[in-house]
Residue frames as a rotation matrix with the C-alpha (Angstrom) as fourth column:
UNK 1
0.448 0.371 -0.814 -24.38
0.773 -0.618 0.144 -14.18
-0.449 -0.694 -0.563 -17.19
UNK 2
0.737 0.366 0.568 -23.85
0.610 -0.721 -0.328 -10.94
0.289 0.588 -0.755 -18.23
UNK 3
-0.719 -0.695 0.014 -21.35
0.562 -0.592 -0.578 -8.11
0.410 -0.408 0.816 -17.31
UNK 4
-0.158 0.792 0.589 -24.23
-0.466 -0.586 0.663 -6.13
0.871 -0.169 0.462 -16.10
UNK 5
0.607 0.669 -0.428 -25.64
-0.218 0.658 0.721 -9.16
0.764 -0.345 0.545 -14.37
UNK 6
0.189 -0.706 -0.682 -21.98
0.828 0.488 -0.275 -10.11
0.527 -0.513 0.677 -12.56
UNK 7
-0.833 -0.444 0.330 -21.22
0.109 -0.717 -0.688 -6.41
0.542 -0.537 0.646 -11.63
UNK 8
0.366 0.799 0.476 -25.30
-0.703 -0.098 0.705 -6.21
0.610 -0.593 0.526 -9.90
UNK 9
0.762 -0.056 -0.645 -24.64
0.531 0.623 0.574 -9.70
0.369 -0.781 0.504 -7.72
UNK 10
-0.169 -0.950 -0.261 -21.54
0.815 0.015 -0.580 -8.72
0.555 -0.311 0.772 -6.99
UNK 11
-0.694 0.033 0.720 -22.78
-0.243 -0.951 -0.191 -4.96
0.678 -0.307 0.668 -5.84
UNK 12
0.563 0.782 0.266 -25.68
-0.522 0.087 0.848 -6.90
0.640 -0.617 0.458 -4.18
UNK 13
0.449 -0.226 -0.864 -23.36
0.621 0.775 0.120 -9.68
0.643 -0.590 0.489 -2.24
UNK 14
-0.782 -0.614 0.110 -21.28
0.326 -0.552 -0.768 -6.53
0.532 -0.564 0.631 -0.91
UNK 15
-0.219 0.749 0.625 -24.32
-0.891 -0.415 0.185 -4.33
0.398 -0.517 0.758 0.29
UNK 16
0.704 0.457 -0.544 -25.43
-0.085 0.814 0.574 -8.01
0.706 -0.358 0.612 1.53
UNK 17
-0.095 -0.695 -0.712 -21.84
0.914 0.223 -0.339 -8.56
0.395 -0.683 0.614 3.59
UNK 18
-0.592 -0.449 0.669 -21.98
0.073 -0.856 -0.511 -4.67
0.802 -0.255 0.540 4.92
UNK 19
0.083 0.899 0.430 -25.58
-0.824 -0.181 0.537 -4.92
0.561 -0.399 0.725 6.15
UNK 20
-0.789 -0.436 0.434 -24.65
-0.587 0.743 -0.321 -8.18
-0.182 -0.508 -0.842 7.89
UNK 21
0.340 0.913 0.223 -26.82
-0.766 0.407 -0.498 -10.33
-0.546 -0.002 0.838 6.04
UNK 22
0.534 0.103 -0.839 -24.52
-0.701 0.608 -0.372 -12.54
0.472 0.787 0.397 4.50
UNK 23
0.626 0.113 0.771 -24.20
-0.664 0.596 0.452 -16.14
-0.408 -0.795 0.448 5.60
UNK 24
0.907 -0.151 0.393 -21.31
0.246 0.948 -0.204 -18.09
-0.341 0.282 0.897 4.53
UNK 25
0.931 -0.317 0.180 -19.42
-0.092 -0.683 -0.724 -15.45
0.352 0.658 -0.666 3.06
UNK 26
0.506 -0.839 -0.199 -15.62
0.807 0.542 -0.236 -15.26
0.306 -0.041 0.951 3.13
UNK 27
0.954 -0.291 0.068 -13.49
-0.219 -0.838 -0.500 -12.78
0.203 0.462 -0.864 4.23
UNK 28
0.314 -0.929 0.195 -9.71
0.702 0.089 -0.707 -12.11
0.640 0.358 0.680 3.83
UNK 29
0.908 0.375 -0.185 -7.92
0.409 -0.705 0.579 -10.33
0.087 -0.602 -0.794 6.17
UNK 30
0.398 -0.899 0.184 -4.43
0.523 0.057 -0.851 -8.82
0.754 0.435 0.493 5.23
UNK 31
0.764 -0.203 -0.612 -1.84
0.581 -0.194 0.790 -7.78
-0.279 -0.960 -0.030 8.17
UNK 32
0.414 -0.651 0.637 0.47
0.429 -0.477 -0.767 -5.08
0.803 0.591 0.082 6.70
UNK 33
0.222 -0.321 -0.921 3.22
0.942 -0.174 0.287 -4.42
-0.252 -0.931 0.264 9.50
UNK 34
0.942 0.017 -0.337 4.33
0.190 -0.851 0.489 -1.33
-0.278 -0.525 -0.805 10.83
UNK 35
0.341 -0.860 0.380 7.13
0.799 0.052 -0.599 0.23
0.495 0.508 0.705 9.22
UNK 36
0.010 -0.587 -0.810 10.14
0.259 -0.781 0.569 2.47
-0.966 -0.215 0.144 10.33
UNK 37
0.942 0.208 0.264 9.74
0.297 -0.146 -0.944 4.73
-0.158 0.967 -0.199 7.56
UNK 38
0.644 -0.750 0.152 13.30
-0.692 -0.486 0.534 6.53
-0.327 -0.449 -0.831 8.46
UNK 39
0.176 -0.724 0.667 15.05
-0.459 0.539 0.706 3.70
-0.871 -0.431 -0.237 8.97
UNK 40
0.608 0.136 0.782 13.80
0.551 0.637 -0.539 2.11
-0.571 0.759 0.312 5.41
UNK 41
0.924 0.031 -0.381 15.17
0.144 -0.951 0.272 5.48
-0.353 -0.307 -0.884 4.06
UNK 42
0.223 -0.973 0.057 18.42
-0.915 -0.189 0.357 5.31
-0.337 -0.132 -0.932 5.26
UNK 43
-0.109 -0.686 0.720 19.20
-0.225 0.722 0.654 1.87
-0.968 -0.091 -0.233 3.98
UNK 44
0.848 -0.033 0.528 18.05
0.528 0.134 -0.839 2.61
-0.044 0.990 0.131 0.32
UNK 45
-0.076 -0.966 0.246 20.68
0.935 0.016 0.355 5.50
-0.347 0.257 0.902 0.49
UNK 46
0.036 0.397 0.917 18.81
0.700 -0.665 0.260 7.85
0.713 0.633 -0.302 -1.05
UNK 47
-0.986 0.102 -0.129 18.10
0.013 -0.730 -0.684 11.34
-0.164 -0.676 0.718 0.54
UNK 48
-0.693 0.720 -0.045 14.44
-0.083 -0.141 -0.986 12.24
-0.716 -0.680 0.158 1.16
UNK 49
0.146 0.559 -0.816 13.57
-0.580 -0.620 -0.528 14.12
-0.801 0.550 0.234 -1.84
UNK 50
-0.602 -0.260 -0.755 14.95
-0.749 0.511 0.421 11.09
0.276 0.819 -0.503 -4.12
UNK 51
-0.999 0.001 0.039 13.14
-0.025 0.757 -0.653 8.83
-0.031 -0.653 -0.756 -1.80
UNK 52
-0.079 0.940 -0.333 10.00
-0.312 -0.340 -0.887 10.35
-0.947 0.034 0.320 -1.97
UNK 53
-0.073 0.025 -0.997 10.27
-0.912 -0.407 0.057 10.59
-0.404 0.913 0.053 -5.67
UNK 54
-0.872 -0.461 -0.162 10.91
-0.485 0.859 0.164 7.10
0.064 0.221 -0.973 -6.10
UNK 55
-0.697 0.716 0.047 7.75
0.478 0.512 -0.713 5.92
-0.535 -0.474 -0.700 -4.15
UNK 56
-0.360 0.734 0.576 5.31
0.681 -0.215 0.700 8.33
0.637 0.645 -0.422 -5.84
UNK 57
0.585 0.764 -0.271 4.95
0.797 -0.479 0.369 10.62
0.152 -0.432 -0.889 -3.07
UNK 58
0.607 -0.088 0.789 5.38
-0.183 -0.983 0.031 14.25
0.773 -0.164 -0.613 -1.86
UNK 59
-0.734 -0.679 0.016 9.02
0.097 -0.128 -0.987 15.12
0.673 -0.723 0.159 0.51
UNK 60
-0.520 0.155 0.840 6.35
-0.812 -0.396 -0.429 16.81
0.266 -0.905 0.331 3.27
UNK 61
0.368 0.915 0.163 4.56
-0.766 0.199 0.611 13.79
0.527 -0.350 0.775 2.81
UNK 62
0.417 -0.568 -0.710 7.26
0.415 0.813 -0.408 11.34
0.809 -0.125 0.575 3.54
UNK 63
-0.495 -0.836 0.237 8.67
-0.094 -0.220 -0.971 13.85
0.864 -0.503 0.030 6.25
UNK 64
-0.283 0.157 0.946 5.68
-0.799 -0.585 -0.141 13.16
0.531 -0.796 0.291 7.90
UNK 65
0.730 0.200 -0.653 5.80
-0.066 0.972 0.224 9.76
0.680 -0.120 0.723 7.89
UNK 66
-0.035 -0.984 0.177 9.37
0.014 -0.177 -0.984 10.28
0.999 -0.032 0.020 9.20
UNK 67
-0.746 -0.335 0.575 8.75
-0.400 -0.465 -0.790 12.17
0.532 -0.819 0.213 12.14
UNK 68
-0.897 0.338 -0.286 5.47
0.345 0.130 -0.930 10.60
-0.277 -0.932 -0.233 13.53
UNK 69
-0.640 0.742 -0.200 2.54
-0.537 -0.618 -0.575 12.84
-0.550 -0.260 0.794 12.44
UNK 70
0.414 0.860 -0.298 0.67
-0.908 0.368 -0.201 10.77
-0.063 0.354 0.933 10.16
UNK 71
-0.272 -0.536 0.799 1.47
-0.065 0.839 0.540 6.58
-0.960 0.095 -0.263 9.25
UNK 72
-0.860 -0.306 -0.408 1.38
-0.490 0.271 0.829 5.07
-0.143 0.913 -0.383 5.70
UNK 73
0.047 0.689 0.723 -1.98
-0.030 0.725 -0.689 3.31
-0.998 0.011 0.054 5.05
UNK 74
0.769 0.522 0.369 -2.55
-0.031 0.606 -0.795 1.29
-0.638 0.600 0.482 1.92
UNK 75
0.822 -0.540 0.180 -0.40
0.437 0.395 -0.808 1.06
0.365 0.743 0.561 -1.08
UNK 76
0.073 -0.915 0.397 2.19
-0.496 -0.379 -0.782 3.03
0.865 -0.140 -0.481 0.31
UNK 77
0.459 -0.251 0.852 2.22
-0.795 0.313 0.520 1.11
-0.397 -0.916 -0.056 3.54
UNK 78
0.285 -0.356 0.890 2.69
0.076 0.934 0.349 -2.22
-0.956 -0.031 0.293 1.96
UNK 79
0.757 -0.647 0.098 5.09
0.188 0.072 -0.979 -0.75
0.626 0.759 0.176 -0.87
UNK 80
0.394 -0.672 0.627 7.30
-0.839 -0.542 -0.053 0.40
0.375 -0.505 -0.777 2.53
UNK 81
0.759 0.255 0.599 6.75
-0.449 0.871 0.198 -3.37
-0.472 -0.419 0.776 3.94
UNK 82
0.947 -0.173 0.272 7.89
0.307 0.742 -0.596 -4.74
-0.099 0.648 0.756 0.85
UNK 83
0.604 -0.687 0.403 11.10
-0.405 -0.700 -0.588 -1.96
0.687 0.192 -0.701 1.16
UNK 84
0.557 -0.070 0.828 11.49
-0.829 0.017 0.559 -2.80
-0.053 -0.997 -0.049 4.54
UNK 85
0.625 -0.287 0.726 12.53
0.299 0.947 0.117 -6.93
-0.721 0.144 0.678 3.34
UNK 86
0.473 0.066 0.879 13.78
0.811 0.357 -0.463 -5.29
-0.344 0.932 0.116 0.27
UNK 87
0.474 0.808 -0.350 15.36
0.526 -0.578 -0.623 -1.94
-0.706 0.111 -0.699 -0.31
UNK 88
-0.986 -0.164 -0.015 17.06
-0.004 -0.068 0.998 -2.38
-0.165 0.984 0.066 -3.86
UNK 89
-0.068 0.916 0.396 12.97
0.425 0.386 -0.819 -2.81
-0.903 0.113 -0.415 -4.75
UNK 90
0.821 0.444 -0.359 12.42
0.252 -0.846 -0.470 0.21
-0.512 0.296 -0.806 -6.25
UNK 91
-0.007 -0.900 -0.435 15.58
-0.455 -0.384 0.803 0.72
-0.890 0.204 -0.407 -7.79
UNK 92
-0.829 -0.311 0.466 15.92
0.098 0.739 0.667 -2.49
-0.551 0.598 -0.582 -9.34
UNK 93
0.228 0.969 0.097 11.78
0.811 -0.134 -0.569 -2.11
-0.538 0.208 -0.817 -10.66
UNK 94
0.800 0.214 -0.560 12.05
-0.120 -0.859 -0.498 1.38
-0.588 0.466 -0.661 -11.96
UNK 95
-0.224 -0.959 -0.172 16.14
-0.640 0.012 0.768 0.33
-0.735 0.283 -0.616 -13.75
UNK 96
-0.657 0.391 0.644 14.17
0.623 0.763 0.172 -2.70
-0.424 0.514 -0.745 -15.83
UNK 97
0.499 0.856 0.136 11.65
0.599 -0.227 -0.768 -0.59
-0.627 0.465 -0.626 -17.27
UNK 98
0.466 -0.039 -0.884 13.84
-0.738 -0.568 -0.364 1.78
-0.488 0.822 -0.293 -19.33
């Protein structure tokens, strides 16, 4: 099969699983808890604006994780998750690469 051929099924089996027409089909469903974003925060040590920086995002965005107005969704939720069990993560990750 082609690369052509594998990326078309593949573009058809999705449009097939959206339209509810596919029968057999797996899905996966990942649970990515709910994080104190604060609280993760305060136990790296860091102040905001290092904190932010670390993760890959903007201070206003992290202050609004902080305070309530918006939540983390995707990669930054379940890079906070992984903080949350973890929060040398980032430290230790970004210290090994130089």
């Amino acid at each position: 099969m082609s690369t052509y051929d594998s990326i078309l099924q593949g573009l058809n089996e999705a449009l097939a699983y959206s339209e509810a027409q596919a029968q057999n089909s797996i899905t996966h469903k990942v649970r990515v808890p709910s994080v104190d974003v604060a609280a993760i925060r305060t136990r790296t040590g860091l102040s905001q604006a290092q904190f932010a920086r670390s993760i890959g995002v903007a201070k206003g965005t992290l202050l609004n994780w902080e305070h309530g107005r918006r939540q983390p969704t995707g990669p930054a939720q379940v890079l906070l998750a992984m903080l949350d069990k973890r929060p040398s993560l980032v430290s230790e990750l970004l210290s090994a690469a130089r």
